[in-house]
Structures are given as structure tokens and as C-alpha cells.
DRENTI-471253 format. One line per field, with one value per residue (C-alpha): residue in one letter; chain; z, x, y. Coordinates in steps of 0.2 Angstrom, whole numbers, plus 2048, in hexadecimal, padded with zeros to 3 digits. Example, Ala and Ser with C-alpha at 12.3 -4.5 7.8 and 13.67 -1.06 7.14 Angstrom:
<recs>
residu	(a s)
chaine	(A A)
Z	(827 824)
X	(83E 844)
Y	(7EA 7FB)
</recs>
This chain:
<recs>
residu	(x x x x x x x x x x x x x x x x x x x x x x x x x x x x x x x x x x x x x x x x x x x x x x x x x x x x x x x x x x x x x x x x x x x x x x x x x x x x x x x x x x x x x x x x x x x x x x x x x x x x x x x x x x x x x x x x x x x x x x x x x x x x x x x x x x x x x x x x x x x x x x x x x x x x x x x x x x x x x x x x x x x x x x x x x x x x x x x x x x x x x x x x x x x x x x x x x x x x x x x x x x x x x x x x x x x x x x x x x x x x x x x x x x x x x x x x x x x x x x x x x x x x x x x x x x x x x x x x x x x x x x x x x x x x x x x x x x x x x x x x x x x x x x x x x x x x x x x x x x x x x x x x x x x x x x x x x x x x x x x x x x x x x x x x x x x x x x x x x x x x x x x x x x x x x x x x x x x x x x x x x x x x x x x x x x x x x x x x x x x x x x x x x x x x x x x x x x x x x x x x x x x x x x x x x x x x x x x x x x x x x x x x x x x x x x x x x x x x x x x x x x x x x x x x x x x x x x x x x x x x x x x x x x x x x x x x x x x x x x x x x x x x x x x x x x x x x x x x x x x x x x x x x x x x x x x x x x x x x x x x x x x x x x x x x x x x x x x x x x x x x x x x x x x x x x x x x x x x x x x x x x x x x x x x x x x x x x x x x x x x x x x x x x x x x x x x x x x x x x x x x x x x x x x x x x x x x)
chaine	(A A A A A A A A A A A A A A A A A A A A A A A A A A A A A A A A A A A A A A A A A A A A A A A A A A A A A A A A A A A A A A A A A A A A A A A A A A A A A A A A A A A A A A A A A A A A A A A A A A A A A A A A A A A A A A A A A A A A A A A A A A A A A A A A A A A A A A A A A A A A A A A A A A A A A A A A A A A A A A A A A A A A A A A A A A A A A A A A A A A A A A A A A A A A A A A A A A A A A A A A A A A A A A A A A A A A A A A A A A A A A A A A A A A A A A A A A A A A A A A A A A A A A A A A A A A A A A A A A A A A A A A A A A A A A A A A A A A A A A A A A A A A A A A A A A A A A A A A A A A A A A A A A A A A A A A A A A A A A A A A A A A A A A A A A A A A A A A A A A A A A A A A A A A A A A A A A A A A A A A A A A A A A A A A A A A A A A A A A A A A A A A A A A A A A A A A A A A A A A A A A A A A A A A A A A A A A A A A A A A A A A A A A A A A A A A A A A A A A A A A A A A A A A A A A A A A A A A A A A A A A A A A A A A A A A A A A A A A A A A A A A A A A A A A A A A A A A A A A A A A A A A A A A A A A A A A A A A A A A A A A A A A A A A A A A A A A A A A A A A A A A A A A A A A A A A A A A A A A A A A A A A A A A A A A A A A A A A A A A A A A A A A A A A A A A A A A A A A A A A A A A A A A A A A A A A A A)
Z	(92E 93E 947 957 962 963 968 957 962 966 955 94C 95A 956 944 946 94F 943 934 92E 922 919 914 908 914 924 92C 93B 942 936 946 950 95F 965 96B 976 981 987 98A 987 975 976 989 98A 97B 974 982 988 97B 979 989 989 97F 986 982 972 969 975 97B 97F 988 980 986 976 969 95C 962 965 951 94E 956 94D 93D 941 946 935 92D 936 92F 91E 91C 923 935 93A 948 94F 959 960 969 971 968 968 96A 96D 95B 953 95A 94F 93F 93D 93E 931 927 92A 925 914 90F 914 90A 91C 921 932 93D 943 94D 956 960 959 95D 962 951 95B 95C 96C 97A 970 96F 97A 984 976 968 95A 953 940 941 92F 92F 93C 934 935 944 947 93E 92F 931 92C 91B 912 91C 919 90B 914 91C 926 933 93A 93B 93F 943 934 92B 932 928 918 91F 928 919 90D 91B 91B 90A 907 917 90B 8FB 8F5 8E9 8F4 905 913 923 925 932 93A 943 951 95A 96B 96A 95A 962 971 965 965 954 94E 942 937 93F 92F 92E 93D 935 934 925 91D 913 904 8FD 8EC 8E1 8D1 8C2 8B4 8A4 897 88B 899 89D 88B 889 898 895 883 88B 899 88C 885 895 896 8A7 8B1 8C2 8CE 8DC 8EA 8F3 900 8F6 8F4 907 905 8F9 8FE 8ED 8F6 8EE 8DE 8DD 8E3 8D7 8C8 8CD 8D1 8BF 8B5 8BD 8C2 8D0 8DE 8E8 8F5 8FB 90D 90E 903 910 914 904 903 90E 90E 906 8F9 8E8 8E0 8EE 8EB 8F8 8FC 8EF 8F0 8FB 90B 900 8FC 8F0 8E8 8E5 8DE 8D2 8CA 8C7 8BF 8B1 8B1 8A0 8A9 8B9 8BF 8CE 8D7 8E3 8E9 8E8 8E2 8F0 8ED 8FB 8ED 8DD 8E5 8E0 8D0 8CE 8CF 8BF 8B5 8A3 898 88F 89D 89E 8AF 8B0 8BF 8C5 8D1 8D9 8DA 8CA 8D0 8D6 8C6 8B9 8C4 8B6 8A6 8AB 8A1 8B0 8B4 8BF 8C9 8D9 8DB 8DB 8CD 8C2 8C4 8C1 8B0 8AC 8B0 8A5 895 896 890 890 893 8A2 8A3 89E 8AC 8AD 8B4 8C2 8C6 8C5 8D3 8DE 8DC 8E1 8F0 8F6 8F5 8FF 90C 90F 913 91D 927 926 92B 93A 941 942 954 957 968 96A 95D 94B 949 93D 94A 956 946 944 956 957 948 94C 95F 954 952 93F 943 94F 948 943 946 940 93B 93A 93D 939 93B 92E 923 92F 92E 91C 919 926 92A 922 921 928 924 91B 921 930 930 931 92D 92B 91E 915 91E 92A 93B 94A 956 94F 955 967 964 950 95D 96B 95B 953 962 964 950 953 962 966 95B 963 95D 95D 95D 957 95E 95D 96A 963 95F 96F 977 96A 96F 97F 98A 97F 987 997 98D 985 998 99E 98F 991 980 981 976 974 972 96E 970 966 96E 963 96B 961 950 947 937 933 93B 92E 91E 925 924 913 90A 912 91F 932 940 947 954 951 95B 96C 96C 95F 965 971 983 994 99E 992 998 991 995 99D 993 99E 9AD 9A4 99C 9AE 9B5 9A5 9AC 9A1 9A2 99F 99E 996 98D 984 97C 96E 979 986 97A 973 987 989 97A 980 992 989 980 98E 998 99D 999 98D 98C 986 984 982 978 975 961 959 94D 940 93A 92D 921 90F 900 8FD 8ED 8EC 8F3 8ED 8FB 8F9 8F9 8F9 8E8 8F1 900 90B 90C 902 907 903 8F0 8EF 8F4 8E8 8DB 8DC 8DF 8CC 8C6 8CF 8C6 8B6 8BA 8BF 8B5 8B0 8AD 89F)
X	(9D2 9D7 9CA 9C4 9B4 9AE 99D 997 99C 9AC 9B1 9A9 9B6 9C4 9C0 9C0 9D1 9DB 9D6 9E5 9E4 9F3 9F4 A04 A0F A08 9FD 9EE 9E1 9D2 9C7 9CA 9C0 9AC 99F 993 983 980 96F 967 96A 97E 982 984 98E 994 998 9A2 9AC 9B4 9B5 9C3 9CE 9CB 9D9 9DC 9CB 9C6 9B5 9AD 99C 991 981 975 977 974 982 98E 98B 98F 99F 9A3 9A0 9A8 9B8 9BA 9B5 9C3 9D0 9CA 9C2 9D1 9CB 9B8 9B0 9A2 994 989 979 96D 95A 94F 94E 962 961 957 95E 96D 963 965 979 978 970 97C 98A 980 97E 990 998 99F 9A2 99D 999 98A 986 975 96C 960 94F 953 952 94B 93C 939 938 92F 92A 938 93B 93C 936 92D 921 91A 90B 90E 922 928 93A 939 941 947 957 94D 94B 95F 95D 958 968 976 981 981 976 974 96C 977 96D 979 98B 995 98B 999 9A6 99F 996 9A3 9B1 9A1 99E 9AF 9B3 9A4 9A8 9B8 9B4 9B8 9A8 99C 9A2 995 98E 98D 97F 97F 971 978 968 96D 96B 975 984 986 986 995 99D 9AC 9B4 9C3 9D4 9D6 9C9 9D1 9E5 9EA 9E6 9EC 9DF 9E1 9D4 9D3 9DA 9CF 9D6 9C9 9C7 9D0 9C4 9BD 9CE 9CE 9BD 9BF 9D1 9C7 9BB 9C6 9D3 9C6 9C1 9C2 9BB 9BC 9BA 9BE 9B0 9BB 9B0 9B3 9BA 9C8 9CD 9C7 9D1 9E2 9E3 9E5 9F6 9F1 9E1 9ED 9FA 9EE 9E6 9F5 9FD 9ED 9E8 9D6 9CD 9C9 9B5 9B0 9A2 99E 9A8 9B7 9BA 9CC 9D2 9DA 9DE 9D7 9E5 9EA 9EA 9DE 9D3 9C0 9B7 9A6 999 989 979 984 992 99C 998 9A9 9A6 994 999 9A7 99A 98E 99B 9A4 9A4 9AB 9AA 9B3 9AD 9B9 9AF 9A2 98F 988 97C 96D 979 989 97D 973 963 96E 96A 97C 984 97B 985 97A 98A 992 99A 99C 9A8 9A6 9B5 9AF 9B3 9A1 998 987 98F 998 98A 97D 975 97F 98F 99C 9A3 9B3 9B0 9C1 9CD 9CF 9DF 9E2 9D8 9E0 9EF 9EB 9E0 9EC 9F9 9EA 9E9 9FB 9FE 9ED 9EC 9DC 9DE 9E7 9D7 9CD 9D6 9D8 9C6 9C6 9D4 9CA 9B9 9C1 9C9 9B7 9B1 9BF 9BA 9A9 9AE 9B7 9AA 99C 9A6 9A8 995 991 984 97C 97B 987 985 98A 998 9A3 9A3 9A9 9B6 9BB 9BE 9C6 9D3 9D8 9D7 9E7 9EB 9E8 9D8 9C9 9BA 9A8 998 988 975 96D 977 989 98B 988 992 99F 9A0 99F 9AA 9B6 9C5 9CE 9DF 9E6 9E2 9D5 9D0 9BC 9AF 99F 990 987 981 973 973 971 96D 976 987 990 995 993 99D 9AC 9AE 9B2 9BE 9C7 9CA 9D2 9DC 9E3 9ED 9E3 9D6 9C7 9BB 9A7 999 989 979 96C 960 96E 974 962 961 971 97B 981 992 999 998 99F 9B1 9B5 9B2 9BD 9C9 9C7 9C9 9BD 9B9 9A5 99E 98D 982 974 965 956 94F 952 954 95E 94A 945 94C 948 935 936 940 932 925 91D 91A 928 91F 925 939 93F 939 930 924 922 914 91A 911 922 930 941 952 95F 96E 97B 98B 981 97D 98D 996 989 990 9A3 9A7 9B0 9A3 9A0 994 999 992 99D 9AA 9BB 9B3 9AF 9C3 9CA 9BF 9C4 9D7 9D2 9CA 9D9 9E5 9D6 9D9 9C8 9BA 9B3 9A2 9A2 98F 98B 97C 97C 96D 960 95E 970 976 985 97F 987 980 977 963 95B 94E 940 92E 923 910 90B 8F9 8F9 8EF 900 905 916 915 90E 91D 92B 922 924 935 939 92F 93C 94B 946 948 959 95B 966 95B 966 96E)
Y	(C76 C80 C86 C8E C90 CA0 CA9 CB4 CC3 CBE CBA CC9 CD3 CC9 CCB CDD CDE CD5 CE0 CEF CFB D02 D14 D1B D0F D11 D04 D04 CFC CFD CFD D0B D07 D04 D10 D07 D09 CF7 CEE CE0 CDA CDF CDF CCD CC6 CD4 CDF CCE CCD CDF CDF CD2 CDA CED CF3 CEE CF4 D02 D02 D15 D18 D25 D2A D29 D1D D2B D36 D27 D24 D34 D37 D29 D30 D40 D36 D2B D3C D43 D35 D35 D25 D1C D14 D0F D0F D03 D09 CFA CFB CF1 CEE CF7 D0A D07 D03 D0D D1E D17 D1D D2C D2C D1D D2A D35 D2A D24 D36 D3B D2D D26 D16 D11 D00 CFD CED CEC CDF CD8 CCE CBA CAF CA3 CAD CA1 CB0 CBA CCA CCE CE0 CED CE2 CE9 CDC CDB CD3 CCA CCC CC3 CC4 CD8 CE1 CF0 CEA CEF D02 D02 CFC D0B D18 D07 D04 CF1 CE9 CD9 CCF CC1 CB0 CA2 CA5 CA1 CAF CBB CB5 CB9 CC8 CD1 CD2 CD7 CE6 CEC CEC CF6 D02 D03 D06 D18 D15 D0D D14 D15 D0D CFA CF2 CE3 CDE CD0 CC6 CC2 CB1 CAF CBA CB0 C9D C98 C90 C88 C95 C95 C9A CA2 CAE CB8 CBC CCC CD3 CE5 CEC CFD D09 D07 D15 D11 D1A D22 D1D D25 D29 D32 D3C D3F D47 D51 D59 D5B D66 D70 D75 D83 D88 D9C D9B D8A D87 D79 D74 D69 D5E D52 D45 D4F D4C D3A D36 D3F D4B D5C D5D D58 D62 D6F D6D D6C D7D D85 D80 D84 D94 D8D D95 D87 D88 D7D D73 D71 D60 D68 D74 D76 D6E D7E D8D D9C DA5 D9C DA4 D99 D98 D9E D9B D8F D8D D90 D91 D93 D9C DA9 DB8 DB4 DA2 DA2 DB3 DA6 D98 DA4 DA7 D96 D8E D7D D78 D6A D62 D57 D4B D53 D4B D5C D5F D6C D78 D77 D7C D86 D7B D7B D8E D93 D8F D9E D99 D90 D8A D81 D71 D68 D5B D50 D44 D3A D28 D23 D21 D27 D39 D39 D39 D45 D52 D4A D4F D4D D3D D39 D2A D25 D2A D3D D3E D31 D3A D4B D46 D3D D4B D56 D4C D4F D62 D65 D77 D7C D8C D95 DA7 DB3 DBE DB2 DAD DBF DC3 DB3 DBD DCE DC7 DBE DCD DD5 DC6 DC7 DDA DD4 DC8 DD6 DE2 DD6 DD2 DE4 DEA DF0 DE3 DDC DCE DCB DC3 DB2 DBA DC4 DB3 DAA DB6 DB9 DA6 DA5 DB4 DAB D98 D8E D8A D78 D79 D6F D74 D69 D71 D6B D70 D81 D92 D8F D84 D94 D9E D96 D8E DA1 DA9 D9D D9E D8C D8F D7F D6F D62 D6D D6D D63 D6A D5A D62 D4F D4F D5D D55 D5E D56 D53 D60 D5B D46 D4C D54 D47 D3B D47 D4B D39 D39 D48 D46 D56 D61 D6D D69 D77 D71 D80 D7C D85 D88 D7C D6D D6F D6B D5C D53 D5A D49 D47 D57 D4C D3D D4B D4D D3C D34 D43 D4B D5C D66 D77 D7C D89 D8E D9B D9E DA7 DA1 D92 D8E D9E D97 D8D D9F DA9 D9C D9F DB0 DB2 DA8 DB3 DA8 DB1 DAC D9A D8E D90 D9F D9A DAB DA5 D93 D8F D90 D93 D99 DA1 D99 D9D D8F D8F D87 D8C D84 D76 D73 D73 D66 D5B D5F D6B D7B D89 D9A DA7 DB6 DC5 DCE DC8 DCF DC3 DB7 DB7 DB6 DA8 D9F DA3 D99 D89 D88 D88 D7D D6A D66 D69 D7B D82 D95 D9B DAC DB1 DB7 DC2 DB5 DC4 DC9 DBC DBB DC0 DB9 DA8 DA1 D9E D8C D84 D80 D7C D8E D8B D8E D95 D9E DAC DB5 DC3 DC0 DAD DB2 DBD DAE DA4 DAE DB0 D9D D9C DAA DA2 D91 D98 D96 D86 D77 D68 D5C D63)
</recs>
């Protein structure tokens, strides 16, 4: 057997560059390129070894490991599962900063590489800068805190573990089913050993995402159901994007005259004027949307994981006779409160579904009561925007930016206020274009989430919302868009703190406490200056206050050579109405009035609530 001496970094590196991936005929790298933050643990080895072959597997500096993670979630995100990145780190806090985007990418269904250092095996320096001893687990390092936010985990302990372990990470990272971050923890000892690996185990190889098809007895039972449906519905997640089925889901709504809601990840599955379009469900929703899942007799939910957000704490589907039909790759998503399960490919399964229904079309009035509550919707939309307010709402910023948008600019969102603004207010323009982390709501993902995208979508503006508080969280990545030379467009709402969090402790009757930085403890009240502070990152910046300023501005960032943040302050009280009720935990005894009163409404809004049935 032909072999060749390698380190356990080097080969894991050369591993990674020799693997394809194959998508309806076209073929890439299935690496797409390394974030790293050297230190001690990665700097050695592993930072050796990519640096040898620089220009083949690019290598980009970040400047926290969290937000290196993240942009490269946001960039597989942003090719639909299709290329990975890696983010390494050295141990220790490098490593464990790395949690939080695992967890990320666990609840987001999205694969990521993660490669850490890792304490000696030797055990013979120990402890070691950054170790974390366990008194009575020697074995256990911080390695282990991945275990629980992974779909694959391992530490490597000798260098021939990585040819079983590497192919075992990928195909996970690959499967439509079980897809989500791998980890690799490397000690630095191990990574620099060198072994005499297999030739073989570094040719090219071309790998595919499975397209598995659902069983027919399923198909059968669910075209069974649909084809008495008086008012059905479709809910598009984001395995609609993952699995290439916008034509089909499309097509099938199109030919059957079903009304089409969206979760958060199924944004952009189809634009905004489409016929059948009826905007977002649920908690961060749309009037139209949640009026048609009250009424809906099916629902037929096409990959989507059925978060509390989509269901309104499953509040929102009002008709006690209601069947939902869930089609979904993963069998886990597909069976969640006895669905009638579908479990395969997206698009597979609407086809063969499709093929099923024979001549079935949902009666005409429904579909119309979908156009005429949208219109309603739209006319809110329009209204909402024109209040005289100042500052203004986070609803006329929406809008202005949407009016100045490009069809094909890219939206990234995550935690705080806009992701309800703008599930809300912004109207997709085209397919595919937004990208709202609503898995796990992670503060921090906006400006890291558009760096990564920007490096996906090459030509594309990429337009990044950020909050006051995000943008305190995680800031350095705007210096690391203009250093790399990928142009990204932020803007910053400023409203004093966290007034999303501000307003949910209000509504369930508490007293405003420690979010808007007026009611948080402070000695010296001090308002940032973002523009300032962007400019110090490199950034283009400005402050605006108006929304005629705020639409020039967004005209100059888009002509700009660099990265722009626009700044505007928005008022923390003036919210977009329209979305369904969320279940949160109200003291069931309290000194407050106001908090007996949210309690009891919580007991009333339970009442409504589907238990699994």
C-alpha cells in the first residue's frame, strides 16, 4: 500500500481539499475556506499546514472565535447546505467562545466545521495555559462542552483516528436528515505526530446530497387527507430552500389553488406578489397569514421544524378538526404533535404527492379570502409606514430601505426587534434573498452572519440589520468586511437598550427594569456613537435622523467601495401589530396587579393551545 508521511494536521488539510461535491451537474469544493484565530493549540500544526497551501483553501482572520463560527454559518446558509466552512481555534477560551455558534448551527439544521485545539494526550505538561482540570476526569476538557450543541463529535487520540473520523464528520455535515455542526477536538501534541497514512484516503472524491423519497403508504394517506380540504394551507420552511423545491412547492400551489405562509427560514420561498403568497406565520406574523391558520382544515408543512415562533405556542390553528400533514427529510421534525408524517426530500415528495391528488383544487373562495386578507395586510403595511413619528418606528426604516433595495440585495437579521420588523414588513422581492437567524436567536450574528454571506454571494449587496444592543455584543467583524474587502451594508437602529425584551416586560405587566438603558443602573448615562465607532473599524459611516436622509444615505452605501453603517435612531414604543400570541412563563403569584392580569390571559390563551393532538 502506497503511503505518505504526514503530521495529523496536514493530512486532515489535505483530506479536506480533495473532497467535491456535485450539485444538478455542477461541481465545487466541499470546503469552501477556514476562519482562524491562532494560538497555542492550532498555531503550530495546524496553522502550518493551511498555510502551505494558502491559496488553495483560503485562510480568513476574524477577530472572535464566536463571530468567525457565525459568518460561517451564515455563509453555508447562504449556499443552501452546498459548501462548509471550518472555523478552528486554539484551547481554551478560543474554544469555548466556539459554543454558542455550534448551537446555532445544531438548532438551524446547518453543517459547520469545527476543529479546536485541544489539551496534550500526553498529559505529561500538565495543566497547561488555559487548561481546565477535572479533578476525577482527567479525560475531560473543554472539548467536552460541544457535545450537547454537535450532531459529531470527536476528540482525535492517535493519528489514524482521522481517517475513519473525518469521512463520518462529513457525511453527517451532509446528510439532509441529520445535518448540523461536526467538532473535532485536535490535542497539540497529536496534530503535530506525524503517521504514515494511505495515499488513498486523499483522492478526489465527488460527494451528492441524498434525495430520499417517502414512502408510499405515506403519500397515499396524505393525498387521502388533502383531497377533502376545503381550506388547506401550505407553511414553507427552510427546508424548502435546502432542498431546491421552490419550483415545485411553487408549481404545486400554483395548480392547486393553496395559499402559501412562511416561517422565518422559508422566507423568500416566494415573493411578495405572488398570487398564492400569504405572508409569515405566526408570533412575528402577519394578520393575513395567522387569520388563514385559524380556519385551515389542513395544513401542510413543508420543512419546517415547527418552532413555538411558526405556531404561535401552537395557539394559531384555532380549528379543532384540523389535520397537519408534515413532509419533512428528518423523521424527528416530521412526527412532532402526531402529524400525519411525510418523512423524505422536499421536492421529491411534492412531486409524488402531487402525482396522488389527481384533479383535487381547493375551492376558489378560499384562495380569494387569502388575496383579500393580504391586500388588507399590504394596506397596513403602507399605512404603518406613513405615521408622522420621531424618531421614527422601526416600520418606516423597514420600508424606506426596502423602496431604495435592489430585487436581489440580501437580507441578514437576527435577535432583538427587526426580526419581527422585518419578517413583517419586508416584502421578499426575489427568491432566496434573506436570512433572518431565528433557530436560536443569536445576538451577534448579524455583522459576523453578513461578512460570511458576502463572501457566498459575491456581487450581491448584502444588507445587515443590527440593533443597538447586537451591535455592542459583537462589533469587530465590521473591521474584518473592510479589511477582507467585502462590501456590506449595516444598518443600525438605535433604541436605547433592548427594547424588544423592554416591551415583552411591559405586555405581561412587569415594570420597565434593567433593559432600556434608562431603567438599568448607571452612574453617568452615555449614548454611543456608532457612526464614530464604525469609522474607527474603517467603515464608511454616517448618522441620520430622518427617513429622506436615511434613503440618500442608503443611495451612497450602495455606490461606496467599502462597507457602510447608517445609524438612526428608532422610537422603543411603536411596534408593528398583527402577530399571533407566545407563550412565556408569567408568575402564577405576584404583588402586581398587572402581572395577575397577564397571567390570567396566558391561562385563557392556553385553552387554545394543540396538545399533541
Amino acid at each position: 500500500m502506497e503511503t505518505v508521511r504526514l503530521t495529523t494536521a496536514q493530512a486532515i488539510v489535505r483530506w479536506m481539499i480533495a473532497q467535491r461535491i456535485e450539485v444538478d451537474g455542477d461541481t465545487w469544493p466541499v470546503f469552501g475556506g477556514v476562519f482562524a484565530i491562532f494560538g497555542h493549540g492550532n498555531v503550530v500544526a495546524l496553522g502550518e499546514a493551511l498555510e502551505t497551501v494558502r491559496d488553495t483553501l483560503p485562510t480568513w482572520r476574524g477577530h472572535n472565535e464566536q463571530s468567525m463560527a457565525l459568518a460561517a454559518i451564515a455563509y453555508t446558509k447562504a449556499k443552501r447546505r452546498r459548501q462548509i466552512m471550518v472555523a478552528t481555534s486554539s484551547v481554551g477560551p478560543g474554544s469555548t467562545n466556539m459554543v454558542t455558534a455550534a448551537a446555532v448551527a445544531h438548532a438551524n439544521r446547518l453543517p459547520l466545521l469545527i476543529i479546536s485545539g485541544d489539551s496534550f494526550q500526553s498529559r505529561i505538561p500538565d495543566p497547561v495555559l488555559q487548561q481546565v482540570e477535572h479533578f476525577h476526569e482527567p479525560s475531560t476538557t473543554v472539548s467536552d462542552t460541544f457535545r450537547a450543541v454537535t450532531r459529531y463529535w470527536d476528540r482525535i487520540t492517535r493519528p489514524e483516528q482521522i481517517v475513519q473520523s473525518l469521512p463520518q464528520a462529513l457525511a453527517t455535515m451532509l446528510d439532509p436528515e441529520d445535518c448540523g455542526p461536526a467538532y473535532l477536538g485536535l490535542p497539540q501534541d497529536v496534530a503535530a505526530e506525524a503517521y504514515d497514512y494511505p495515499t488513498a484516503f486523499f483522492r478526489a472524491r465527488t460527494h451528492r446530497i441524498r434525495r430520499p423519497g417517502p414512502d408510499p403508504a405515506e403519500v397515499e394517506a396524505a393525498a387521502a387527507v388533502l383531497a377533502r380540504a376545503e381550506r388547506p394551507l401550505i407553511i414553507a420552511g427552510g427546508g424548502v430552500h435546502y432542498s431546491g423545491a421552490v419550483a415545485e412547492l411553487t408549481d404545486f400551489a400554483e395548480r392547486r389553488g393553496i395559499p402559501v405562509v412562511e416561517t422565518v427560514a422559508g422566507k423568500a420561498v416566494l415573493v411578495a406578489d405572488h398570487p398564492n403568497y400569504a405572508g409569515p406565520i405566526g408570533v412575528t406574523g402577519s394578520t393575513c397569514a395567522n387569520a388563514l391558520a385559524e380556519d385551515a382544515d389542513v395544513v401542510v408543512a413543508v420543512g419546517t421544524r415547527l418552532q413555538d415562533f411558526t405556531t404561535g405556542s401552537w395557539t394559531v390553528f384555532k380549528n379543532p378538526e384540523m389535520t397537519l400533514i408534515s413532509i419533512n427529510v428528518g423523521r424527528f421534525d416530521a412526527t412532532k404533535h402526531q402529524a400525519l408524517s411525510v418523512v423524505g426530500d422536499a421536492r421529491r415528495t411534492l412531486g409524488e404527492l402531487d402525482g396522488a391528488l389527481g384533479i383535487y383544487r381547493a375551492p376558489g373562495a378560499w384562495l380569494e379570502r387569502a388575496a383579500a386578507l393580504r391586500e388588507e395586510w399590504f394596506r397596513y403595511l403602507e399605512q404603518n409606514a406613513a405615521r408622522e413619528l420621531d424618531p421614527p418606528s422601526y416600520a418606516q426604516v423597514v420600508r424606506a430601505i426596502w423602496e431604495e433595495a435592489d430585487d436581489t440585495d440580501y437580507q441578514v437579521a437576527a435577535a432583538g426587534g427587526l426580526p419581527g420588523e422585518l419578517n413583517t414588513g419586508w416584502l421578499s422581492k426575489s427568491v432566496g434573498s434573506f436570512d433572518c437567524e431565528y433557530g436560536y436567536s443569536c445576538m451577534g450574528y448579524e455583522i459576523a452572519g453578513a461578512w460570511g454571506a458576502k463572501m457566498a454571494l459575491g456581487d450581491r449587496d448584502v444588507v445587515a440589520w443590527v440593533g443597538d444592543g447586537s451591535y455592542l455584543m459583537m462589533n469587530s467583524d465590521i473591521h474584518s468586511t473592510v479589511f477582507t474587502g467585502h462590501k456590506v451594508i449595516f444598518i443600525v437602529c438605535d433604541n436605547g437598550g433592548f427594547a424588544v425584551i423592554n416591551r415583552l416586560q411591559v405586555g405581561t405587566g412587569n415594570a420597565e427594569f434593567n433593559n432600556l438603558f434608562a431603567h438599568a443602573r448607571h452612574t453617568r448615562m452615555v449614548r454611543v456613537d456608532f457612526a464614530k465607532h464604525a469609522e474607527a473599524l474603517g467603515a464608511i459611516a454616517e448618522k441620520v435622523s430622518t427617513i429622506d436622509e436615511l434613503r440618500a444615505a442608503f443611495r451612497r452605501a450602495k455606490a461606496a467601495d467599502r462597507s457602510t453603517v447608517i445609524v438612526v435612531d428608532v422610537d422603543p414604543y411603536t411596534w408593528t401589530e398583527g402577530g399571533a400570541w407566545w407563550e412565556v412563563g408569567i408568575p402564577e403569584v405576584s404583588d402586581r396587579e398587572q402581572v395577575r392580569v397577564a397571567r390570567a390571559e396566558l391561562e385563557a390563551e392556553k385553552k387554545h393551545q394543540r396538545v399533541g393532538v
